[in-house]
C-alpha positions as CSV (number, residue, x, y, z in Angstrom):
1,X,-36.1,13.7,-1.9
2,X,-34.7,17.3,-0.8
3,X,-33.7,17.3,2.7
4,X,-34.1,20.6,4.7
5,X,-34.7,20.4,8.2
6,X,-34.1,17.0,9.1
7,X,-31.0,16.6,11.1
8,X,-28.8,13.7,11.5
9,X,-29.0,11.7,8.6
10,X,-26.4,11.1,5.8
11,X,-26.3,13.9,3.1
12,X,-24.6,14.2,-0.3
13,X,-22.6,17.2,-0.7
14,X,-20.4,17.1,-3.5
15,X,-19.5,14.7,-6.4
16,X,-16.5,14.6,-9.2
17,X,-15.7,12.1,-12.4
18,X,-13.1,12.1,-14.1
19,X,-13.3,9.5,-17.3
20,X,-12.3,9.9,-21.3
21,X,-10.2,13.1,-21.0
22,X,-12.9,15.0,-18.4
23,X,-13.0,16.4,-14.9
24,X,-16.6,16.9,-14.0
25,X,-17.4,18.7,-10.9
26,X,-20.6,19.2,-9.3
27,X,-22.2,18.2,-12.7
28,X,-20.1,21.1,-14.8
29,X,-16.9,19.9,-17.0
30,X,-13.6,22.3,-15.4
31,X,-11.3,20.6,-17.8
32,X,-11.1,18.0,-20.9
33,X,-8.2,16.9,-22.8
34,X,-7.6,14.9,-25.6
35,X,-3.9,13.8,-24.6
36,X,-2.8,10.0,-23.7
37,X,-4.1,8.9,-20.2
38,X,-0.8,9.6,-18.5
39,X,-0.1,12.8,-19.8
40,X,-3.9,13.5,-18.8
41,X,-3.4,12.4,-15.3
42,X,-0.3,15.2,-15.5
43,X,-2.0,18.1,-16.5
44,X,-4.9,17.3,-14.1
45,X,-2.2,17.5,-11.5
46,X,-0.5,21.0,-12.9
47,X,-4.1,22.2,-13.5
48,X,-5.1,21.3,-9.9
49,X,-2.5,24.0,-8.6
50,X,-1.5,21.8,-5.8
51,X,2.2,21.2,-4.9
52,X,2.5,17.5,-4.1
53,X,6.0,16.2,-5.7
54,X,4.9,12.4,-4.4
55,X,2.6,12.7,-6.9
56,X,4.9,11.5,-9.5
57,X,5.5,8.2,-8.0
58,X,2.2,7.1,-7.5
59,X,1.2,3.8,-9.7
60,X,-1.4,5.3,-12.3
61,X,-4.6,4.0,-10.2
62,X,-3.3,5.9,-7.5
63,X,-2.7,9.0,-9.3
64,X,-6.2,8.9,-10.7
65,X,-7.9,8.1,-7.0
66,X,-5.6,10.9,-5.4
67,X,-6.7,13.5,-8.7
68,X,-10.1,12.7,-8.2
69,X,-9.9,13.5,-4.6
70,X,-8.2,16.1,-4.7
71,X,-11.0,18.2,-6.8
72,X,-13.5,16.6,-5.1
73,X,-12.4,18.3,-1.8
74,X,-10.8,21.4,-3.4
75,X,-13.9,23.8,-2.3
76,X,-15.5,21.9,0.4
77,X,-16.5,24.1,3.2
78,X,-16.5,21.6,6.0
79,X,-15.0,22.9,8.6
80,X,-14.2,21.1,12.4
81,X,-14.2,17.9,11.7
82,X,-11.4,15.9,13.2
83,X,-9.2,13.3,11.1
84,X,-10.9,10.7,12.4
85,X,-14.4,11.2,11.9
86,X,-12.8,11.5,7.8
87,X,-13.3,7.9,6.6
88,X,-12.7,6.5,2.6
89,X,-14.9,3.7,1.0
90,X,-13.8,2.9,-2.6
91,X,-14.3,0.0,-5.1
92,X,-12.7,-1.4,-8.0
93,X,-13.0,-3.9,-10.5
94,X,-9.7,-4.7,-11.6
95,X,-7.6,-4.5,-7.8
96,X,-4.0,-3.3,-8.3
97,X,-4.1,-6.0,-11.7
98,X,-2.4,-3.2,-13.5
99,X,0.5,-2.4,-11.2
100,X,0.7,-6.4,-10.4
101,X,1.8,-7.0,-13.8
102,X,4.3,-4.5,-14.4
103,X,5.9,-5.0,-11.3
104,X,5.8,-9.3,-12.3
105,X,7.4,-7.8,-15.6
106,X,10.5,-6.6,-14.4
107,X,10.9,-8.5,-11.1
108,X,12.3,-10.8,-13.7
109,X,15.1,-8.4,-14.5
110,X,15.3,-6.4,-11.1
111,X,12.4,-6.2,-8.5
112,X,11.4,-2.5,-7.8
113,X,10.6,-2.0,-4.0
114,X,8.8,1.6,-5.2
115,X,6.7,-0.2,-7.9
116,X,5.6,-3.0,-4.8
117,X,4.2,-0.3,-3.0
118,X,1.5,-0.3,-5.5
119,X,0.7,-3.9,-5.6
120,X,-1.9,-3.3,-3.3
121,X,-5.4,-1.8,-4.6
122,X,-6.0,-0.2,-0.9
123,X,-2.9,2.2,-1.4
124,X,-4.8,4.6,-3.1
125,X,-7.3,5.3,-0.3
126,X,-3.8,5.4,1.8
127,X,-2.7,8.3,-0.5
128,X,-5.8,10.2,0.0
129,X,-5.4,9.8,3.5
130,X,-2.0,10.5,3.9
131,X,-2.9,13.6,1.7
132,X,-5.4,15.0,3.6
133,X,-4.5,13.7,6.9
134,X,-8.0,11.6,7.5
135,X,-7.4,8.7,10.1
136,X,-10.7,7.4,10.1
137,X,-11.7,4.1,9.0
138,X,-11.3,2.9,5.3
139,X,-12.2,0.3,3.0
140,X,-11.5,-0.7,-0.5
141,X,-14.1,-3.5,-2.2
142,X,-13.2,-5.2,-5.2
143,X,-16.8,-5.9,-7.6
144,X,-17.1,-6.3,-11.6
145,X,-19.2,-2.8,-11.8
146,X,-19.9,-0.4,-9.2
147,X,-22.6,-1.3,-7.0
148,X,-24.5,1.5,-5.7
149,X,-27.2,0.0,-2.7
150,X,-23.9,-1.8,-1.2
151,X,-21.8,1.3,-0.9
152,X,-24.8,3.6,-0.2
153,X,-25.8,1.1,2.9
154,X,-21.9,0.9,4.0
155,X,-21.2,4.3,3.9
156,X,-24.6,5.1,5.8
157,X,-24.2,2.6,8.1
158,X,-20.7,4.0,8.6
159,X,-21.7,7.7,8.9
160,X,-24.4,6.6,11.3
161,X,-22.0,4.7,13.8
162,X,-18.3,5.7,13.1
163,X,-17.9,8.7,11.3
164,X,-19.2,12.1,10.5
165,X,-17.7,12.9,6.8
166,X,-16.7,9.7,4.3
167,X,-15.2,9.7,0.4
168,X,-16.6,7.0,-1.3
169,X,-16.9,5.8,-4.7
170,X,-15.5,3.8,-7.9
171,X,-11.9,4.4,-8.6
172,X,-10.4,1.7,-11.8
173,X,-7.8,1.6,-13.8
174,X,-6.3,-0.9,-16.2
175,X,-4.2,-1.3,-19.2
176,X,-4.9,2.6,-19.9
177,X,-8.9,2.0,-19.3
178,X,-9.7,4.2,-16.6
179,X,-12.8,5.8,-14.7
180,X,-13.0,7.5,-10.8
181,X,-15.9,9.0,-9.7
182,X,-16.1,9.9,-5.5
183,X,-18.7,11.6,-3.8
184,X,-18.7,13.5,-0.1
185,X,-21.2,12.3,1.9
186,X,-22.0,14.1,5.5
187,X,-23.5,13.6,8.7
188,X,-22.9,16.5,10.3
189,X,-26.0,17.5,11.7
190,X,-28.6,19.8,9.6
191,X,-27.5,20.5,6.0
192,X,-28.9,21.3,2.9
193,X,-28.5,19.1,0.1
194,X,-29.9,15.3,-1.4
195,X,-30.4,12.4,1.0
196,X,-27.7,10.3,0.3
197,X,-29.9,7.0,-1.7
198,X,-28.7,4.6,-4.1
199,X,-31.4,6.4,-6.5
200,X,-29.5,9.6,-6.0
201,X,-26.1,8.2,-7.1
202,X,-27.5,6.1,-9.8
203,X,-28.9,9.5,-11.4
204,X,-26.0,11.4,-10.5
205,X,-23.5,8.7,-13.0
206,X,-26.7,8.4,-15.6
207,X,-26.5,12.3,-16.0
208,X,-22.4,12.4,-16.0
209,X,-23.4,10.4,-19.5
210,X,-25.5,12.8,-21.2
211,X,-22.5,15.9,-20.0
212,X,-21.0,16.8,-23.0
């Protein structure tokens, strides 16, 4: 369902994956590698132009949530809304498992305060915030597979009461397994685009499959 003059009801507006070496955007592949996970996450970052030196310290769930993010927003044109009509909604499968136990690892030998940081799994929607100064509110949800008419109803229920612009999606990593894929849905008044559905995102991931 195309929406065109209807006002005041929640719209998708922009979408990015990034999963087995590619960053999708919009539908089109901007960048593929076939380097190890971490060194993929790095040349995400140098490719991304942006000059964020905390960057390097982030657990790798983080990196990936903030990368994600990051091109996601890179050419949004949405303009004069304040940081606390911004609000985050993302979901995992595996929580912070993968920071958990290489922290537990060497606590044994010497506890590291920057690695507990990351013990968390709502750190990385603190790192997007803190990145692009939303204040609004923000939840993380923990489910085996990404469940698309429970986000879809949150987030619309949240654009419809609290906020006016949210990030939302799936953001996992674990044991070098990874996948992140966010969309930016709006309730700004009239703009052109989807209505935001669980259909719409369903179709959106099915044809991230077939991108070569």
């Amino acid at each position: 369902m195309t929406r065109s003059s209807v006002t005041s009801l929640p719209t998708l507006a922009a979408s990015c994956f990034i999963h087995q070496g590619k960053l999708v955007v919009n539908g089109n592949t901007v960048f593929s590698s076939h380097a190890p996970v971490l060194d993929f996450f790095t040349e995400l970052y140098t490719f991304s132009g942006v000059n964020y030196p905390k960057f390097y310290k982030m657990d790798a769930q983080s990196q990936l949530a903030f990368l994600c993010a990051e091109f996601l927003l890179k050419n949004n044109t949405i303009n004069g809304v304040a940081p606390f009509d911004w609000s985050v909604v993302l979901s995992c499968a595996n929580s912070s498992n993968d920071t958990d136990i290489k922290y537990w690892e060497n606590a044994r030998l010497a506890p590291s305060p920057a690695t507990f940081v990351y013990t968390l799994p709502n750190v990385m929607l603190g790192e997007i915030c803190i990145r692009h100064g939303f204040k609004g509110e923000n939840s993380c949800f923990i489910f085996n597979t990404f469940d698309a008419a429970f986000q879809v109803s949150y987030v619309n229920r949240l654009l419809e009461k609290r906020a006016k612009v949210c990030v939302h999606g799936w953001v996992n990593f674990f044991k070098e397994e990874y996948a992140a894929f966010l969309f930016l849905t709006v309730n700004i008044g009239e703009t052109e685009g989807e209505l935001h559905s669980p259909e719409l995102i369903n179709k959106i991931i099915s044809n991230y499959a077939g991108i070569d």
